[in-house]
Every structure is written in structure tokens, then in C-alpha cells.
C-alpha positions in Angstrom: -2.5 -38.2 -5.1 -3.6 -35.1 -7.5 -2.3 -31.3 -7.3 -5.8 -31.1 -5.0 -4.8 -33.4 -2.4 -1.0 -32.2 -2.0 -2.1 -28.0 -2.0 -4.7 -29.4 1.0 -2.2 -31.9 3.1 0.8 -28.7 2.6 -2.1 -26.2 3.7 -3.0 -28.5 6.5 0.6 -29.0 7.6 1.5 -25.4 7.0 -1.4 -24.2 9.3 0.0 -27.2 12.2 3.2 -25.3 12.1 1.9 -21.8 12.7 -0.4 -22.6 15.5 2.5 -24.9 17.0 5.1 -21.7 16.5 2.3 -19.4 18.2 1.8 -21.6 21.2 5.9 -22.2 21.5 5.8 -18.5 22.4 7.6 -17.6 26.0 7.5 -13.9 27.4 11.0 -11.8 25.7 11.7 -10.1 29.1 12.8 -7.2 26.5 11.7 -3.5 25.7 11.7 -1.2 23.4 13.1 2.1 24.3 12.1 5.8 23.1 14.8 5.8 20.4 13.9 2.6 18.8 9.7 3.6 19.0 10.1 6.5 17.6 12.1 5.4 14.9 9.7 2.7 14.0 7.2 5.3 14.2 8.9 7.7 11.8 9.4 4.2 9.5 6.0 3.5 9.0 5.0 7.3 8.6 7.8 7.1 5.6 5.7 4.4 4.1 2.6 5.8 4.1 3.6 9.3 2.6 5.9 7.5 0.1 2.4 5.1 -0.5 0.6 8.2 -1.3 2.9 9.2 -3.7 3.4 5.8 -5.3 -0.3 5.3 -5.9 -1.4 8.9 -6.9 -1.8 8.1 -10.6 -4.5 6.0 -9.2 -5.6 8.4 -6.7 -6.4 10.8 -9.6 -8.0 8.4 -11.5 -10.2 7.3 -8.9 -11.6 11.3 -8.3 -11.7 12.0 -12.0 -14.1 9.3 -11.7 -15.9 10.5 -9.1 -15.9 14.3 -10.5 -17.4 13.0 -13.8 -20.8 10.1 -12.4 -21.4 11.5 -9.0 -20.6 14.7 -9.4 -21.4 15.4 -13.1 -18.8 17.5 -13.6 -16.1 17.8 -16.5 -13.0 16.4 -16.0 -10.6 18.6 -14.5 -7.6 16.3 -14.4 -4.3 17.9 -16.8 -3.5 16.3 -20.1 0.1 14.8 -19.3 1.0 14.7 -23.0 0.7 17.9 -24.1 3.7 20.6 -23.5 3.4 24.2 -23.7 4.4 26.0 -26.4 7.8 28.9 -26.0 4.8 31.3 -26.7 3.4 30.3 -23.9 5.5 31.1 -21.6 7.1 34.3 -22.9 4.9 37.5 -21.7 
């Protein structure tokens, strides 16, 4: 047998197992109360706000991109290296 044939024959017994574990399935009699909903709720709101923060270097990238071929615009997006001077910021 090569690398080919064992990925295939674990695929193929992998998938077995899942459709056998989905059809093993009997009812929970269970419930989820308010508390617990809302909490889940409030845990997958957390992810997508922290998401948005994670990804917004790419976020930025993505409209810069955007701004400068669709748009045809300069690119408004700040130059992260560059600090301002003390004369700057004294009136």
C-alpha cells in the first residue's frame, strides 16, 4: 500500500464513523435556559468584535485597495512608522 491508498481507506473509515456517530444520536430530553442562551449569545458576540479587531490590519488593507483601483483615489490609510515631532504637538 502507498501514502494514496492509506489517506483514502482512513478517509473512508473516518467518514463510516461520523455517519455511524450521527445516526447513534437519541433525543437529550435537556434545555437550555435564559441564563445559559444568553451567555452563549454574549460569547459569540465577544468573538466577533474581538474578530474585527484581530483582522483590522487586513481590513484596512483590503479598502486601501479598494480606495486606490475602484475608486481612484489616493491612499488615505496613516503611515504607522512615522512619529510626530515635540514641535508638533506644542502650540
Amino acid at each position: 500500500m502507498n501514502k494514496h491508498t492509506d489517506f483514502r481507506m482512513l478517509q473512508a473509515r473516518s467518514g463510516l464513523v461520523s455517519v455511524l456517530a450521527v445516526l447513534s444520536v437519541t433525543p437529550a430530553l435537556a434545555y437550555v435556559d435564559p441564563g445559559t442562551g444568553s451567555m452563549l449569545l454574549q460569547m459569540a458576540l465577544a468573538v466577533i468584535a474581538g474578530a474585527m479587531f484581530y483582522f483590522r490590519q487586513f481590513r484596512m488593507v483590503a479598502f486601501d485597495w479598494f480606495r486606490r483601483t475602484v475608486l481612484r483615489q489616493k491612499s488615505v490609510a496613516p503611515d504607522r512608522d512615522t512619529k510626530p515631532l515635540a514641535s508638533d504637538l506644542t502650540d
